[in-house]
SEVEX-684695 format. One record per residue (C-alpha): x, y, z; residue in three letters. Coordinates in steps of 0.001 Angstrom, whole numbers, plus 500000, padded with zeros to 6 digits. Layout:
<nodes>
XYZala...
</nodes>
This chain:
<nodes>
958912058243344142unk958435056122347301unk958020059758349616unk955048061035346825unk953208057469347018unk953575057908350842unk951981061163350626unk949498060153348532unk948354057746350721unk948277059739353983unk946003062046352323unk943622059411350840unk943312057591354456unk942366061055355934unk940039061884353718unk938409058011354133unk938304058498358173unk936815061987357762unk934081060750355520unk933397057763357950unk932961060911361013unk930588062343359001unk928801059261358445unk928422058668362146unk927452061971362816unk924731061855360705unk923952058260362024unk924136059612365910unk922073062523364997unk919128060083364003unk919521058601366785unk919133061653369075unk915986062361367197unk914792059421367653unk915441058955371515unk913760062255371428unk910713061533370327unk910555058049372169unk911211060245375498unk908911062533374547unk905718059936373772unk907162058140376951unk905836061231378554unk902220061658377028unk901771058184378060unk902486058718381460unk900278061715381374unk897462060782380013unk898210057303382117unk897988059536385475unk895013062059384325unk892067061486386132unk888204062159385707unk886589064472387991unk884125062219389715unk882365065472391278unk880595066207388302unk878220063465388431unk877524064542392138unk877001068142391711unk874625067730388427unk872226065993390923unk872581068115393950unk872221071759393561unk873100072712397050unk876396070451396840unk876587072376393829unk876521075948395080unk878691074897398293unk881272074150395758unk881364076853393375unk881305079079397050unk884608076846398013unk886492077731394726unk885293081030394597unk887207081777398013unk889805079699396844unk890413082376393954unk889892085063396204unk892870084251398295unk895286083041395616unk894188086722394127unk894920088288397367unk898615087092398034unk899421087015394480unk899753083099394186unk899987081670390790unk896862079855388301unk898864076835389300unk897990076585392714unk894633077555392315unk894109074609389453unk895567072373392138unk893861073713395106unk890386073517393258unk891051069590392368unk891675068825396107unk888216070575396803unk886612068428394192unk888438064988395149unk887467065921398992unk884009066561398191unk883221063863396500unk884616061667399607unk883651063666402364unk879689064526402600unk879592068548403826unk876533069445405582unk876754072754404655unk873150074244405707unk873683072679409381unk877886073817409029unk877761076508406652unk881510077779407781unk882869074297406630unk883334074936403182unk885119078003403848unk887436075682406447unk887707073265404021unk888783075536400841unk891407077579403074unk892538074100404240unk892628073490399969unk894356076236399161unk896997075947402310unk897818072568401079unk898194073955396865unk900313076534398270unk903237074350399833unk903135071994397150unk903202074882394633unk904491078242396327unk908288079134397158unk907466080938400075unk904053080496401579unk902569083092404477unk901755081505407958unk898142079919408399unk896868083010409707unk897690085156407890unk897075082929404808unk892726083851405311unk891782087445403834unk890876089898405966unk887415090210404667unk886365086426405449unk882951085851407004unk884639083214409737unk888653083531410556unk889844080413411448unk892693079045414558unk896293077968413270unk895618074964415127unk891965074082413367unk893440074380409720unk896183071936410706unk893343069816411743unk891539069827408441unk894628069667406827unk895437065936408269unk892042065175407103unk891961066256403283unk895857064484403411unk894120061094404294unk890717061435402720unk892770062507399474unk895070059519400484unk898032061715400313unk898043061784396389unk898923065575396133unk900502065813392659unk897682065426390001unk897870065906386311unk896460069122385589unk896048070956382393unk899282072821382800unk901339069556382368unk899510069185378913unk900266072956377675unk904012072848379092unk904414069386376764unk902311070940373979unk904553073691373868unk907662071744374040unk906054069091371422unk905434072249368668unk909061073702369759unk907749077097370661unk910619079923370994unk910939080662374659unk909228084443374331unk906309082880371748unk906096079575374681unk905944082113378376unk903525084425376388unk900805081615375310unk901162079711378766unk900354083555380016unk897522083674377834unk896142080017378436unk896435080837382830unk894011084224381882unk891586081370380121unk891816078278382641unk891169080439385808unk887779081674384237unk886259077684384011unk887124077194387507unk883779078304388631unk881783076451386058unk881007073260386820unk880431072810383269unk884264072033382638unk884377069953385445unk883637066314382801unk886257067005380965unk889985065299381708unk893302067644381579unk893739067012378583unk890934068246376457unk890753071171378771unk894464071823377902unk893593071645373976unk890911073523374016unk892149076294376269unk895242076547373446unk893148076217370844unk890836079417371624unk894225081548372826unk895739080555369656unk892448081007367222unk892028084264369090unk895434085483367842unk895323083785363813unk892466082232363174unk893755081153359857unk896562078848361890unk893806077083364440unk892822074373362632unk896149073174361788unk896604073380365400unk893967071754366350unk894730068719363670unk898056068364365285unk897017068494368966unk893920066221368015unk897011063546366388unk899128064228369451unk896366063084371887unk894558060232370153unk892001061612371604unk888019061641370392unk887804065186368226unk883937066042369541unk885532065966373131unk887846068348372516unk885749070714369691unk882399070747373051unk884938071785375194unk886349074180373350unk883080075739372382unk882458075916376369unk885909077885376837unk885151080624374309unk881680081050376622unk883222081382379849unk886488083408378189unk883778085501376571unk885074088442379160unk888568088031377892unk889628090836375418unk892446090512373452unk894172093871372192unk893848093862368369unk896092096162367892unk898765094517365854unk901187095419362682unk899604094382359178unk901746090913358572unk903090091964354869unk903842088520354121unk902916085432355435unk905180083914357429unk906266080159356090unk904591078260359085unk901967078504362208unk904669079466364246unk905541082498362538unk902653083487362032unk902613083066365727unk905873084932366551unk904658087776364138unk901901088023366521unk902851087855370056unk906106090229369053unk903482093016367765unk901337092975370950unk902188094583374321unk902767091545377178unk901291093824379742unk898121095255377940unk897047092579375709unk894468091122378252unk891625092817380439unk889945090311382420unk886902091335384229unk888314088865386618unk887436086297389395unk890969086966390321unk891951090995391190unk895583091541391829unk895784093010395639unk898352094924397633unk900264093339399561unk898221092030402887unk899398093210405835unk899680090923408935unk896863089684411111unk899399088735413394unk900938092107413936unk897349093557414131unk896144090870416784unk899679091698419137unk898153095393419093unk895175094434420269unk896764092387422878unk898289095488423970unk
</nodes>
C-alpha cells in the first residue's frame, strides 16, 4: 500500500511542477512582448528625437537662383549614383549634405558656376563611403560627360570643408530609417518587406528634385511615400494603413495627407503593372491582402520609371584612358 501511495504522489508532484513551467512560460512570454514593444518605441523616439527639418527650404522659396543651383547639384548627384549603380540610399544622404551645406555656405554660383558641380561630386563622394561597400577612386567617381572634371586633390579639398561646415554629423535620419521600422513595426514577411522598400526607393528618388518635399521631416515623407506604394497596390487596405502609421507617429494627420498628395504628383510617372490574379477571397487582414499582391506581380517588370536615374554600363576608367594619353 505504502509503494502505490508513493506512486501516487510522484505523479501528482510532476504534474504540479509541469503546470508551474507552463505558467512561467506564459509569464516570460509577456514579458518578451513587452520588452519588445518598449525596445521598439525606444526606437521611434530616438528617431523622431534625431530627425531634422530641412532649413533650405525657407532659403530656396526666396531665392530662385539658389534655387535652380540646387536642383542642378542634386540633379548631378542622381546622375552619378545612376551611373555607377549606387543605391537610393546614398543619393537620399548625399542630397541632405547638399542641402545642410547650402544653407551654411553662400555659393556664388553666377561668378563660380563650376562650384555646385564641385560641391555635389564632393556630396556624393562623401554618401558613398558612408553608404557604399566598395566605392571607385575620386576620379573616376565624376561621369564622363561632366561639363568641368575635377583633380583628386581638389575634391579632397572640398571634402574637408563640407566635413566641418556639416560639423562632421554624417549619419542623418532619413526616410529609409522610418520605412525599415514601419516595416518591422507591421511585421511584414521578408519577400512582402524587400519588395515595398523596392517600391518606396522608385517613389523617394522622384521628390529629390522638387523642392516642394524639401518642408517636410523624414518622417511624413516616409508615410506618405508607403502610403501611395501601398494605396497603389489595394486601395481598399490604405486607409487602415494610414490610421496605423498616423497612431504610430503621433504625428499631425494634414502633414502627412499634403505630403502625400505631393508624392502621387511627382510619382505621377511611376506605372505600376496591373496585371494581377483576381483575389477570390479576401484575405483576413491588410497584409494578405498585401502578400496576395506582391506574390501575383513580376519583381522585375512591375515598375517603369521614366527616370531621373537610368541604370548605366559599367564606366570604364578615366584613369586607364588618361595613362594612354600619357603615352
Amino acid at each position: 500500500m505504502t509503494f502505490l501511495l508513493d506512486s501516487l504522489y510522484c505523479k501528482d508532484e510532476t504534474i504540479e511542477v509541469l503546470e508551474v513551467k507552463k505558467h512561467n512560460s506564459i509569464s516570460l512570454l509577456k514579458n518578451q512582448d513587452l520588452i519588445c514593444e518598449e525596445e521598439q518605441q525606444v526606437e521611434l523616439t530616438s528617431l523622431l528625437s534625431k530627425e531634422q527639418e530641412n532649413h533650405m527650404y525657407n532659403v530656396v522659396i526666396n531665392n530662385p537662383c539658389l534655387s535652380l543651383c540646387r536642383k542642378e547639384g542634386v540633379e548631378l548627384i542622381l546622375e552619378g549614383v545612376g551611373y555607377h549603380g549606387f543605391c537610393v540610399q546614398t543619393a537620399v544622404v548625399a542630397v541632405n549634405y547638399l542641402d545642410r551645406f547650402l544653407v551654411r555656405f553662400e555659393l556664388q554660383s553666377e561668378k563660380q558656376p563650376w562650384m555646385i558641380h564641385l560641391v555635389a561630386v564632393t556630396c556624393l563622394s562623401l554618401a558613398a563611403k558612408v553608404e557604399e561597400t566598395q566605392v571607385p577612386l575620386l576620379l573616376d567617381l565624376q561621369v564622363e560627360e561632366s561639363k568641368y572634371l575635377f583633380e583628386p586633390k581638389t575634391i579632397q579639398r572640398m571634402e574637408l570643408l563640407v566635413l566641418s561646415t556639416l560639423k562632421w554629423k554624417m549619419n542623418p535620419v532619413t526616410p529609409f530609417s522610418f520605412l525599415d521600422y514601419f516595416s518591422r513595426r507591421f511585421g511584414l514577411d521578408d519577400h512582402i518587406c524587400c519588395e515595398l522598400l523596392r517600391r518606396c526607393e522608385r517613389v523617394l528618388i522622384s521628390t529629390l528634385t522638387d523642392r516642394r518635399f524639401m518642408c517636410y521631416r523624414p518622417s511624413a515623407m516616409a508615410a506618405a511615400t508607403m502610403l501611395h506604394v501601398i494605396d497603389m497596390l489595394e486601395p481598399c487596405i490604405g486607409q487602415e494603413y494610414h490610421e496605423q502609421l498616423l497612431s504610430i507617429l503621433g504625428i499631425v494627420k494634414d502633414n502627412v495627407t499634403d505630403c502625400y498628395k505631393l508624392v502621387q504628383e511627382a510619382a505621377s510617372n511611376i506605372v505600376f503593372n496591373s496585371n494581377k490574379r483576381k483575389i477570390a477571397a479576401s484575405p483576413g487582414s491588410p497584409i494578405g491582402v498585401m502578400d496576395v499582391s506582391f506574390s501575383s506581380d513580376s519583381s522585375n517588370d512591375s515598375w517603369a520609371v521614366a527616370a531621373s536615374v537610368s541604370s548605366s554600363p559599367e564606366p570604364s576608367s578615366k584613369k586607364i584612358r588618361t595613362n594612354e594619353k600619357e603615352k
